[in-house]
C-alpha positions in Angstrom: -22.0 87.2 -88.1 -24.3 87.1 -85.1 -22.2 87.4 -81.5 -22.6 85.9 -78.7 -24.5 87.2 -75.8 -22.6 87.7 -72.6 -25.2 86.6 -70.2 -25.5 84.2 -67.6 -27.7 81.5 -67.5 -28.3 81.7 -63.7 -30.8 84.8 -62.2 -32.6 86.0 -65.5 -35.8 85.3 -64.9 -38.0 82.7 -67.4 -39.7 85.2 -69.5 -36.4 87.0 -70.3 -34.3 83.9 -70.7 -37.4 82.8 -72.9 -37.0 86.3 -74.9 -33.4 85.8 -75.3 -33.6 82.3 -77.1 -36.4 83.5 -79.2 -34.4 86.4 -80.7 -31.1 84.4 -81.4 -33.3 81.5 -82.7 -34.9 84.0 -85.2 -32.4 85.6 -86.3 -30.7 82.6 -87.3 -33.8 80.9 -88.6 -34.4 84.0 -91.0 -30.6 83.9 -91.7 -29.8 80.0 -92.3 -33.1 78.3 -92.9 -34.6 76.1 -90.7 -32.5 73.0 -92.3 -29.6 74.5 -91.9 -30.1 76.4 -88.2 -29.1 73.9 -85.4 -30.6 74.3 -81.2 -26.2 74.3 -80.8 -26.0 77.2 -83.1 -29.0 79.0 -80.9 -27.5 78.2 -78.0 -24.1 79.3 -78.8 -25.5 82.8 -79.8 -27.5 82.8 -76.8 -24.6 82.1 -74.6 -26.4 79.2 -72.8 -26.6 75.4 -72.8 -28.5 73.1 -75.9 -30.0 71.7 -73.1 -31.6 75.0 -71.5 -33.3 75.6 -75.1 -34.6 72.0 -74.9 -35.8 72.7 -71.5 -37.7 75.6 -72.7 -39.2 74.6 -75.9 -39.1 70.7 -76.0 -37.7 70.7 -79.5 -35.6 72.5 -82.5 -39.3 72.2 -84.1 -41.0 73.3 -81.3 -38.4 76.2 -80.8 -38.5 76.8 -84.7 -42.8 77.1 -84.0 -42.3 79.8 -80.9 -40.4 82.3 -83.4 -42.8 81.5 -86.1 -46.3 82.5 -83.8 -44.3 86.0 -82.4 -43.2 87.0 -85.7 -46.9 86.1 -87.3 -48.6 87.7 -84.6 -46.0 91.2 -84.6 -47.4 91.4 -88.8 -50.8 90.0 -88.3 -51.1 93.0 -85.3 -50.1 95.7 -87.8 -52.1 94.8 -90.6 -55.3 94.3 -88.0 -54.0 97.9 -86.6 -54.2 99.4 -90.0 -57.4 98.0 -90.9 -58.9 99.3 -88.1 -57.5 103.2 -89.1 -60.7 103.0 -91.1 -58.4 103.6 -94.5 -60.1 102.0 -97.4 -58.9 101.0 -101.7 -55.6 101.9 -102.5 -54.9 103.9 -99.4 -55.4 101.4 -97.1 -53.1 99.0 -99.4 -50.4 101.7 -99.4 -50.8 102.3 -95.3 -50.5 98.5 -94.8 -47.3 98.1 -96.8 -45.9 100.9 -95.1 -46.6 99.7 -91.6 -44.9 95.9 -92.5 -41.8 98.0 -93.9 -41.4 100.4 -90.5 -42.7 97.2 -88.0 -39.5 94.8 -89.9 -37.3 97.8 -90.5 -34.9 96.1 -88.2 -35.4 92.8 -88.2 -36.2 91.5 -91.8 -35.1 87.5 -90.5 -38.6 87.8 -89.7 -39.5 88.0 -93.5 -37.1 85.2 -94.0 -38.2 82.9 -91.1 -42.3 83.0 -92.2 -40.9 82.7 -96.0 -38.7 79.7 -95.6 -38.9 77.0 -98.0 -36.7 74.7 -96.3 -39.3 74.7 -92.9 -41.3 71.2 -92.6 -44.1 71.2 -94.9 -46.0 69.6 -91.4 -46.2 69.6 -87.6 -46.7 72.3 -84.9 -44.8 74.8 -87.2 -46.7 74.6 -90.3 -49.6 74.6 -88.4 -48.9 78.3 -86.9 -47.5 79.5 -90.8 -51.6 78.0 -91.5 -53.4 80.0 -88.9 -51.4 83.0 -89.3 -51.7 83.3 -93.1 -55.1 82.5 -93.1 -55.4 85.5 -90.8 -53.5 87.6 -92.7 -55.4 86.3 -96.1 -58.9 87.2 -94.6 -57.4 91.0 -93.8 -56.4 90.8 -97.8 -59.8 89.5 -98.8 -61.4 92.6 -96.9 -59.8 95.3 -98.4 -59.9 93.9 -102.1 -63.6 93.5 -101.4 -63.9 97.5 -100.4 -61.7 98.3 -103.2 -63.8 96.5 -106.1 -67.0 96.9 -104.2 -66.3 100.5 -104.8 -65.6 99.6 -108.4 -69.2 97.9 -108.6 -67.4 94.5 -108.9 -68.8 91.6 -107.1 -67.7 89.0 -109.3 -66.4 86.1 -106.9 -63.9 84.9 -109.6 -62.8 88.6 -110.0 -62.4 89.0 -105.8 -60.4 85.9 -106.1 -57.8 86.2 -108.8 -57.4 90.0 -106.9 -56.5 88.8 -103.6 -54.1 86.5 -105.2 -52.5 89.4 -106.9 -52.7 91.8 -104.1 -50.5 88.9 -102.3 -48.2 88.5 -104.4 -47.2 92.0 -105.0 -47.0 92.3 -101.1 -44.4 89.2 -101.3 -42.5 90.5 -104.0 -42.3 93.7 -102.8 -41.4 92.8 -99.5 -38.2 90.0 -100.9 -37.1 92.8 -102.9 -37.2 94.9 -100.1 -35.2 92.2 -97.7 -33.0 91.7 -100.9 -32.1 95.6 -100.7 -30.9 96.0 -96.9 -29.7 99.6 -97.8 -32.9 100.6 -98.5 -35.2 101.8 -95.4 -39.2 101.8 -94.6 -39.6 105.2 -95.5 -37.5 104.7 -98.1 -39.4 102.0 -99.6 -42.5 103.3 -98.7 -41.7 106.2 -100.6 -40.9 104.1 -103.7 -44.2 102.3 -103.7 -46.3 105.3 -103.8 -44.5 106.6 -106.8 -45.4 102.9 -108.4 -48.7 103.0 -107.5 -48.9 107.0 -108.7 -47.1 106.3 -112.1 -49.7 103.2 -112.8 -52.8 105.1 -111.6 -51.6 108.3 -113.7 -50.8 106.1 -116.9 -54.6 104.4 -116.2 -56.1 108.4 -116.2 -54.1 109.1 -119.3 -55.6 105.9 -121.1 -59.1 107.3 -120.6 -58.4 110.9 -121.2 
C-alpha cells in the first residue's frame, strides 16, 4: 500500500510539484492498471487536491500519457546508451538486458505502466507507447542485423522473424522478472547469462 505524501501543496515549486504527481501516478498506473487507477487515487497519494492534477495535466489520460513518455524515454535512454558502448551479437543483447534490469531495479510499475492492457488502445497515450516502441524496435532491428550480418544472413524474412523473437524474449524475461520481486538486476542478470551460456554450449556440443 502506497502512503501518502506529507507535503504541502503551497511553496513547492512547479517542476517538483509536477515530479511528485508523476511518481504517485506511476506507481499506481503500474500497480492498478489504467482502468482501475483514478486522478482521486493520485491525488490522495500525492497529498494534494484532484483538481491540482487537473491543473497540471488537463486529464487522467493526459496525466496517464506524462508517466508513459518519462518511463519510455528512462528505457529507450539506456538501450540508446548501450548501443552506443560499441558492444555487438550476443554481448550487446546481454549488456542491454542487464542495463533495463539495474535502470527498473526499483521501480518495476514502470514495466507494468508501458505493458498495460487495460490503457486506451487510442489518443495522446497510445500515441507516446507508438513512438517509443518504435524507437526501441529500430535499436532491436540494429543489433539483430550485426548479429546475423556476422552470421552471413541477410535474409529480410530471417531479420524479421529474429527481431520478433529477440522481443519477445526481452518481454518475457522482463514479466518474469517483475513477477519475481525477490530477485534483483544482478541477480537476474546473472541468470540470463547462464541461459544464454547453457544454449550456446549445448549449440557447440551439437557440432562437435
Amino acid at each position: 500500500m502506497i502512503s501518502r505524501s506529507n507535503a504541502g501543496t503551497k511553496g513547492v515549486p512547479r517542476a517538483a510539484r509536477e515530479q511528485e504527481i508523476l511518481r504517485a501516478a506511476s506507481v499506481a498506473f503500474g500497480r492498478d492498471g489504467f482502468a482501475a487507477t483514478g486522478v482521486s487515487d493520485v491525488a490522495h497519494v500525492a497529498g494534494i487536491s484532484k483538481a491540482l492534477v487537473y491543473s497540471y495535466f488537463g486529464s487522467k489520460e493526459g496525466l496517464h500519457a506524462a508517466c508513459l513518455a518519462e518511463a519510455g524515454e528512462l528505457l529507450a535512454a539506456e538501450i540508446e546508451r548501450v548501443a552506443r558502448e560499441g558492444s555487438s551479437g550476443v554481448e550487446r543483447g546481454l549488456r542491454t538486458l542487464a542495463a533495463m534490469f539495474a535502470v527498473l531495479e526499483d521501480r518495476r510499475h514502470l514495466w507494468r505502466l508501458l505493458r498495460d492492457r487495460t490503457a486506451p488502445a487510442d489518443g495522446p497515450a497510445a500515441e507516446v507507447v507508438r513512438r517509443y516502441t518504435a524507437r526501441i524496435d529500430a535499436l532491436a532491428q540494429e543489433g539483430v542485423l550485426e548479429l546475423l550480418g556476422d552470421a552471413g544472413i541477410t535474409d529480410d524474412l530471417d531479420i524479421s522473424a529474429m527481431v520478433r523473437t529477440w522481443l519477445g524474449i526481452v518481454d518475457s524475461l522482463m514479466d518474469w522478472w517483475v513477477a519475481h520481486p525477490d530477485q534483483s538486476a544482478t541477480e537476474m542478470t546473472q541468470r540470463v547469462v547462464r541461459l544464454v551460456e547453457a544454449l550456446v554450449s549445448d549449440r557447440t556440443r551439437r557440432r562437435d
